[in-house]
N, C-alpha and C positions, 0 to 999 in steps of 0.2 A: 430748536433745542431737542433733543435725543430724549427720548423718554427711558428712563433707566428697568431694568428688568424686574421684577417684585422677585424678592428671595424668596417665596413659596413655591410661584412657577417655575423658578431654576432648577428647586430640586426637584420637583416635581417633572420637569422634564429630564434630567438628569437620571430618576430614578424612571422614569418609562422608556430610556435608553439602556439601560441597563436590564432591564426586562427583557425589552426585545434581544439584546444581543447572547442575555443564557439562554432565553427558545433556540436561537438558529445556531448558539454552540451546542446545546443538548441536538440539536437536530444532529451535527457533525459529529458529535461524540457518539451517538448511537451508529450510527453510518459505516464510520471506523472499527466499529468494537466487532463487529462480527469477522473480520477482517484476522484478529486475532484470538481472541477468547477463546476458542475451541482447537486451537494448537497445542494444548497442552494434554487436552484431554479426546484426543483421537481415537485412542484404543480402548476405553471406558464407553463413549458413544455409539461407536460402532458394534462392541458385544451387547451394548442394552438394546439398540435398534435392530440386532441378527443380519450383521453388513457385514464387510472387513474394512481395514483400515483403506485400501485401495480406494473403496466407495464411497469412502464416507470424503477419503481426498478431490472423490469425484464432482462430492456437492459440490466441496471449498469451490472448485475449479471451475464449474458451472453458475454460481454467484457471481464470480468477478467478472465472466463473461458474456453473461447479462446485463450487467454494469456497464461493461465496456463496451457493448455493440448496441445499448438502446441511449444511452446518455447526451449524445447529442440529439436526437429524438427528442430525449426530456425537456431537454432546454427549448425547444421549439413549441412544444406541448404547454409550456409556462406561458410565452408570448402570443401565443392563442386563446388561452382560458385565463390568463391572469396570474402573476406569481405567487403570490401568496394561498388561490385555491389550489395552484399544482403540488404548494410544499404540503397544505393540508390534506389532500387526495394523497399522496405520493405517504402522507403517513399513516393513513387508514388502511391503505394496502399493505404498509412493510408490518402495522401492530397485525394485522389479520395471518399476516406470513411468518410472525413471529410466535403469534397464539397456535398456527398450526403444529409449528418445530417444535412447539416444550411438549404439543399431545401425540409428537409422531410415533404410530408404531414399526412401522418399516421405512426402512430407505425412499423408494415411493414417494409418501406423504411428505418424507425429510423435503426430497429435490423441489415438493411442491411447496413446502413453506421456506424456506430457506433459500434454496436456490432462485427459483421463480418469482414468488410473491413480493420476497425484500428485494432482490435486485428491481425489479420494476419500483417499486415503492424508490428506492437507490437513486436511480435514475431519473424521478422527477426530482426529490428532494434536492440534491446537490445541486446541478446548476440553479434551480430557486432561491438557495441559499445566497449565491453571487450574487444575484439581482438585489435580493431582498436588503442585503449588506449596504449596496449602491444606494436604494432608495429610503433606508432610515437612515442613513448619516450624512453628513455634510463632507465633501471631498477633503477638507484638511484633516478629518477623523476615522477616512477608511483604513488607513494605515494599521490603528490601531484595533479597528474594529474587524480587520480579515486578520492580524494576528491573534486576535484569540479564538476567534473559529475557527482557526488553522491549527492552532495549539489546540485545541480540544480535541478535535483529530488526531492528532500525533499522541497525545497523552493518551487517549482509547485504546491506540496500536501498542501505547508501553505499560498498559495496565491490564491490557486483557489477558494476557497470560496468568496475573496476581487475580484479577475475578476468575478465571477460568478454574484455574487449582483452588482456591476456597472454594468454590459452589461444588464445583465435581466431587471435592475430597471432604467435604463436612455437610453436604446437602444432596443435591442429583444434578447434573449440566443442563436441564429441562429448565429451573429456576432461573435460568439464566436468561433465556427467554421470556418467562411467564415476565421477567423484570423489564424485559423490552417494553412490556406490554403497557405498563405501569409507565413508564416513561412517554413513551409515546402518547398514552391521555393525557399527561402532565404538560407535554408537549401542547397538544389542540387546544387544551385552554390558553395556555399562554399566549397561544399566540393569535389571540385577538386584537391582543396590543400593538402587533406589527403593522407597521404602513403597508398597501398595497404599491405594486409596480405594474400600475395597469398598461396594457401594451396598447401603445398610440393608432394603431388601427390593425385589423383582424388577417394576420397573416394567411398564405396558402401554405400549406404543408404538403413538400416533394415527396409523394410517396416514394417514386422509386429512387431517389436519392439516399432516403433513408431507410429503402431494403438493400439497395447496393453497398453502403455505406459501414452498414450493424454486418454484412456476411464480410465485407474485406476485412476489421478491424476483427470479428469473431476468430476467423479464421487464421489471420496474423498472433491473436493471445493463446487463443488455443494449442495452436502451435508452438507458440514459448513455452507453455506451461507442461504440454508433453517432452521437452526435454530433455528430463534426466528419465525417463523410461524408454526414450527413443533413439535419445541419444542427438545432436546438433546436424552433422553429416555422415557419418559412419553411422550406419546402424548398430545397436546395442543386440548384444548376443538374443535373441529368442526375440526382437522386436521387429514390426513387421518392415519392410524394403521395399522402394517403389525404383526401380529402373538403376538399383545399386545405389540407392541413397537414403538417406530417412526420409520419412514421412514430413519432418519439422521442414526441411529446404520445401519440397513444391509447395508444401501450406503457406507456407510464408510469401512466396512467392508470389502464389495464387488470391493470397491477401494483398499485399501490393501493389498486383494487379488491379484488382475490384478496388483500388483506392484511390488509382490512376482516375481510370472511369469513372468512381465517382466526381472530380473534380474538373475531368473534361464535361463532363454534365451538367455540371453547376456552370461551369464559364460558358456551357451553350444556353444555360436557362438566363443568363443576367443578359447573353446578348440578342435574347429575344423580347429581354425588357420582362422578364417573368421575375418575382423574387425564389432564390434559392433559398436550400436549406442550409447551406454554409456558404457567405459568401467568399470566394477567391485572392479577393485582393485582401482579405483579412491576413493572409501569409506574406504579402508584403509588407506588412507594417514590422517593421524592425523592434519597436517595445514590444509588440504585443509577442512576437514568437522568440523574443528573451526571454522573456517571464516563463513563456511556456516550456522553453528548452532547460531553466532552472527546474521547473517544477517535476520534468522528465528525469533529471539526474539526483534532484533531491528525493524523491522518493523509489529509484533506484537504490541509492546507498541505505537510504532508510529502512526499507524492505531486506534489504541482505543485511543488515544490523541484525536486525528481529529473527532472525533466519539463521544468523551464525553463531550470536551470543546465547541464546538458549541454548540449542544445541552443547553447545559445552558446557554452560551451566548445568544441564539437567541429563545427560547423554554421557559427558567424557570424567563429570565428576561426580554424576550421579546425586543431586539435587532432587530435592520433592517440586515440584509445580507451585507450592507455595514460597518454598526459597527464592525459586527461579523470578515469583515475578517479585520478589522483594528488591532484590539485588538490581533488578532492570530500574527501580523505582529511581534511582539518581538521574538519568535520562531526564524522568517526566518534570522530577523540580527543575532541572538547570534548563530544560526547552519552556517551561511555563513560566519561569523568572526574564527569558532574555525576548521570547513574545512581546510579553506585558513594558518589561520595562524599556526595553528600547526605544517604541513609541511612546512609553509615558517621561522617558526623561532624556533621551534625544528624536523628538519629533521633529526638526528639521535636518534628520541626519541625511548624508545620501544615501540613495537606495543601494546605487552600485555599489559604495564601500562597504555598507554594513552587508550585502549578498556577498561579498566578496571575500568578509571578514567568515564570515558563517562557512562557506564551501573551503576556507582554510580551515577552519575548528572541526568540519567533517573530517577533514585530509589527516589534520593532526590526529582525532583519536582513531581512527582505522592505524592509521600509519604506530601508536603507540601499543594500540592493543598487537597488533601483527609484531611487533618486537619483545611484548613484556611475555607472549604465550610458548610458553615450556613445558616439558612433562612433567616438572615439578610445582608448576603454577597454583596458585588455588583460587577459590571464587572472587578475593578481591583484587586479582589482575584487571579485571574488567571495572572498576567505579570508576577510576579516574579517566580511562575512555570514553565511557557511558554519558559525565559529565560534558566532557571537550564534544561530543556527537551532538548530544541533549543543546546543547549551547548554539552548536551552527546551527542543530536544524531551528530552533529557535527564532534564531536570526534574519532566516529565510521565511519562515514562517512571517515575520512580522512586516515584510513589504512585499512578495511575490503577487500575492492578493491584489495589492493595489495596485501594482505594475500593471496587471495582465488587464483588468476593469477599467485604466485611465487612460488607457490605450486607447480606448472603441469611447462610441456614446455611448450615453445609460441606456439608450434602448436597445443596444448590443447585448447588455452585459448578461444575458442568462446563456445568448448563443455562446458569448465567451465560458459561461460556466461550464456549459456540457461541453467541449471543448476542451478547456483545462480539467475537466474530471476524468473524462477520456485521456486524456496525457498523462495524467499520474496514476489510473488505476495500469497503463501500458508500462509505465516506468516501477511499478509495485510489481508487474507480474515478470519482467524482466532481471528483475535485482534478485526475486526470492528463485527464477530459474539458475540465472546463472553462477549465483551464489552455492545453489545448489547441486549446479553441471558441473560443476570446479571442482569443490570440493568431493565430491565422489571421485572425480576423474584420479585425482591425487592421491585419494584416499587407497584408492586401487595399488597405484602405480607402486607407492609406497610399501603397503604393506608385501607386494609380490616382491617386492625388491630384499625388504628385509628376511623376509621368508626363505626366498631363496639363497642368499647370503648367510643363513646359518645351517652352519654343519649338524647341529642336532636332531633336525627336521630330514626326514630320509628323501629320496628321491623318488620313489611313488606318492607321496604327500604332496612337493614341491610342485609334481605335473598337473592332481588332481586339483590343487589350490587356482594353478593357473586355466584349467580349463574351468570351473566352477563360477569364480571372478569374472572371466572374460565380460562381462555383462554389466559390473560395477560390483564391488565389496558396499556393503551395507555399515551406514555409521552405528555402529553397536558398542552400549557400555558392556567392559569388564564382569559382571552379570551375565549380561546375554549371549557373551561368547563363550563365558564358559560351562553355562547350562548346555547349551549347539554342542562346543564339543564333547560333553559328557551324554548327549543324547548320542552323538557319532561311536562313541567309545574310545576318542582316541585316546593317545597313552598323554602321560606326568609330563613328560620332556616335549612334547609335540605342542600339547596344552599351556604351558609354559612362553613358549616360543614363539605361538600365535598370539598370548597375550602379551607380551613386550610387542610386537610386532602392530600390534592394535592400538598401543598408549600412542607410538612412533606415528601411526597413518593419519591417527585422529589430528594432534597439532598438526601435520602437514599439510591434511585438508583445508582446517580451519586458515591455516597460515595464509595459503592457496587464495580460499575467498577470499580474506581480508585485502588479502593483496590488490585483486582485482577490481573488489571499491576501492581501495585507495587510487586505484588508478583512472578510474569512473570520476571520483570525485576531483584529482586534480587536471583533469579532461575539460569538466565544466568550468573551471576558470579561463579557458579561451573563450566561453560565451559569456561570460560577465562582463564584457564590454555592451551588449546590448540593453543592461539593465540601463533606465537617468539616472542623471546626477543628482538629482533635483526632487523634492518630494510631489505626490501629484497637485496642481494649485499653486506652486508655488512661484515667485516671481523669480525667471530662468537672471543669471547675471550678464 
C-alpha cells in the first residue's frame, strides 16, 4: 500500500520549488536586463561619464563579447566546482561589476564594471542556470520550469527600455545598477534553497580549447557587431579596408577558422581518450542542434524586434523612453501568458507544434507590423504585432529549454548551457546587426533617391548629399534634422525637402528590417522538423 503524501509536505515542497525557480528566473532576468536598459539612455550616460555615444556603444559591444567568448568556459567552470557555487561565484562578481557601473567616473571604470566584471559574472551564471533547472525538477516539469526562466529573460529584454527611461528620466541611470546590486543579494540568499548539481567526478579543463575557442567565436561577434560602421563587404565610406574588403569578411573568417580548429582538437582530445571541452558528437544529435538552431533564430528575430520597434517609437515618432517602453509592454504580457500557460494547460502538447506554432506568430507579427507601417502611422500600429511576436516568442520559450537539456544527460547539461548561451547571445548579436545593416542601407538609398527626384533641391545639394551619405544617412527624428540643417544654414525649400525625404527613408528602412526578420523567421520553419513530437519523459506512441 502507497503511503499517501501529507498536505503539509506538498505544499511545502511546492512552495520550496517555487522558491528556487524565482532565484534562477531573477538570476535570468538580471542577465537580460542589461542587454537592454541602457538603450534608451545612451546619450544621458555617455555625457555624465565624458565618453560619446560611440564608446559608451563600445561597452554595449565588449559585454556581449565577453559573454559570448567565455560562456562555454562557464559552463565547464560549473562542472568543475559545482553548479550551484559557480551560479553563486558568477554573482558575486556581476553585483561587484554592477556596484563598480552606478560609481563609474570615466569610461575606464564603465568597461571595467560592466563590460568585464558582469560578463564574467554572465558567463558562469547562465549555463548554471541549465543545470540547476535539470537538477530541481523532475523531467515531466522542465518544460515548465525553462519556460519561465526563459520568459524572464525575454521580459527583461521588453522592459528594460521602460526601467531604463523612468530611472534616467526621474532619477540617474546609476540607480539602475546600484538596483543590480540589491537583487543580486536578494539573489544569494535565496538561493540556499536551491539543490546542488554536483558534477559526478572532477573534470579536466582544455585550456587551449578554450583560448582557441572564446578568440574564434570573439572574433566571429565582434565582427557582426562592427557592421553597420564597416559595412558587411564593401567598405563604408571613411571605414578602414583590408585587401579591398571590410574588415567584417576576414574577421569572420578568421573566426571560423579558429572554430574549425577548435573542434579538430576536441576530436583529437576524445580520440586520445582525454575528455574535451566540447564534446563533438554533441553536433550529431539531431534534438540537440534543433533546439539550438531554434534558439539561434529566435533570438535573431527577437533582438531585431527590440532594435526596430524603438527605433520608431522613440526616433520616427518622437516618443519619450517612457512611452517607448510602455507601448513595448504588450510583448511582455502576451510572452509571460503563453510561457506559463502552455506548460500549465497543455503539458503534453508537442514540442514541435507548439515551436512551430510560435515561429508562425513571430512570422505573422513582423509580416503585419511591415504592412500596417506608413507615414502616416502612429504608435499603436505596433500592439497588435507586439502581441502576435510576444505570443511566439513565448511559445518557444516554453519548450526549447527542455528540448536542448533532454537531449544530453544531466551531467551534460551545463555544457549544453554554455553552449545554448553562446547560440543565442550569437543569434542577439546578428538580428540587432543586421537589422541594423538593413535598415541604414535603405535608409540611404531611399532618401538619395527621393532627394534627388525633386526639383526643388538644386544640383550642388543633390551631389553634396550624395557624397556626404556615401557612408550611410543616419536614422534622425524630424528634430534633429532640422536643427543639422539650420546649423548648415540651408534655405526653407531644401529644408522642407530633406524633411519629406526623411519621413519616406525612415518607413523604408524600417520596412527593409522587418522584412528581413520575417524572412529569418519563416527560414526557421525548415528546422522545426528537428524539434520531438513528444514532451521530454514521455511514452513515445
Amino acid at each position: 500500500m502507497t503511503a499517501k503524501a501529507h498536505p503539509t509536505s506538498a505544499a511545502g515542497a511546492a512552495k520550496g520549488a517555487r522558491g528556487v525557480l524565482l532565484t534562477l528566473a531573477a538570476g535570468q532576468f538580471l542577465m537580460a536586463l542589461d542587454s537592454s536598459v541602457m538603450n534608451v539612455s545612451i546619450a544621458t550616460v555617455a555625457e555624465d561619464i565624458g565618453t560619446t555615444v560611440s564608446g559608451l556603444q563600445g561597452a554595449i559591444t565588449a559585454y556581449t563579447l565577453v559573454m559570448a567568448m567565455l560562456m562555454i568556459s562557464g559552463g565547464k567552470v560549473g562542472a568543475l566546482v559545482g553548479r550551484k557555487r559557480a551560479f553563486m561565484i558568477g554573482c558575486v562578481i556581476y553585483g561587484c561589476g554592477s556596484l563598480t557601473t552606478s560609481l563609474a567616473p570615466n569610461l575606464t571604470v564603465l568597461l571595467l564594471g560592466w563590460s568585464l566584471l558582469e560578463g564574467v559574472g554572465a558567463a558562469l551564471i547562465m549555463p548554471a542556470i541549465v543545470a540547476l533547472v535539470a537538477s530541481n525538477f523532475a523531467v515531466e516539469r522542465r518544460p515548465a520550469a525553462y519556460g519561465l526562466v526563459a520568459a524572464a529573460g525575454a521580459v527583461a529584454i521588453a522592459l528594460g527600455p521602460l526601467i531604463g527611461g523612468v530611472a534616467t528620466t526621474f532619477f540617474s541611470w546609476r540607480w539602475v545598477f546600484a538596483g543590480e546590486v540589491v537583487v543580486v543579494l536578494a539573489i544569494l540568499l535565496l538561493a540556499r534553497r536551491v539543490a546542488d548539481a554536483p558534477p559526478d567526478h572532477r573534470p579536466r579543463i582544455d585550456v587551449v580549447g578554450a583560448i582557441v575557442s572564446a578568440l574564434g567565436i570573439g572574433l566571429f561577434v565582434f565582427a557582426v557587431l562592427r557592421t553597420s560602421e564597416w559595412g558587411w563587404f564593401r567598405p563604408k565610406a571613411g571605414a578602414p579596408s583590408w585587401f579591398h574588403l571590410s574588415p567584417v569578411v576576414w574577421l569572420m573568417m578568421a573566426g571560423l577558422f579558429l572554430l574549425w580548429l577548435f573542434f579538430r582538437w576536441e576530436a583529437r582530445l576524445v580520440a586520445r581518450g582525454t575528455e574535451p571541452l566540447v564534446d563533438p558528437e554533441l553536433l550529431g544529435n539531431r534534438q540537440l542542434t534543433g533546439g539550438l538552431t531554434m534558439f539561434f533564430f529566435q533570438y535573431l528575430v527577437q533582438m531585431g524586434v527590440f532594435f526596430v520597434v524603438p527605433l520608431y517609437l522613440s526616433v520616427a515618432l518622437g516618443l519619450s523612453a517612457v512611452k517607448t517602453g510602455v507601448l513595448i509592454l504588450p510583448l511582455s504580457i502576451s510572452l509571460l501568458a503563453a510561457a506559463v500557460g502552455i506548460p500549465r494547460f497543455r503539458p503534453d502538447a508537442s514540442p514541435r507544434r507548439v515551436v512551430r506554432f510560435g515561429v508562425l506568430l513571430m512570422l505573422a507579427g513582423a509580416v503585419v507590423l511591415l504592412a500596417a507601417l506608413d507615414e502616416d502611422s502612429g504608435a499603436g500600429v505596433v500592439t497588435v504585432p507586439l502581441l502576435l511576436i510576444g505570443l511566439g516568442m513565448g511559445a518557444l520559450a516554453s519548450q526549447l529549454g527542455a528540448v536542448t537539456v533532454s537531449a544530453v544527460p544531466d551531467e551534460q547539461s551545463a555544457d549544453v548551457g554554455g553552449i545554448q548561451n553562446t547560440v543565442t547571445n550569437l543569434g542577439a548579436s546578428i538580428g540587432t546587426a543586421v537589422a541594423g545593416s538593413i535598415l541604414i542601407t535603405m535608409l540611404t538609398s531611399s532618401f538619395l533617391t527621393t532627394i534627388e527626384q525633386n526639383p526643388a533641391v538644386p544640383a550642388e545639394v543633390k551631389e553634396q548629399a550624395n557624397v556626404q551619405l556615401v557612408g550611410g544617412a543616419p536614422f534622425l527624428s524630424d528634430a534633429q534634422l532640422t536643427a543639422a540643417l539650420e546649423d548648415a544654414g540651408a534655405k526653407s525649400e531644401v529644408t522642407q525637402a530633406a524633411l519629406d525625404a526623411n519621413v519616406t527613408a525612415r518607413i523604408d528602412g524600417l520596412r527593409a528590417a522587418l522584412g528581413v526578420l520575417a524572412l529569418a523567421a519563416l527560414t526557421a520553419l525548415f528546422f522545426t522538423q528537428r524539434i520531438p513530437a513528444t514532451q521530454p519523459g514521455a511514452a513515445r506512441p
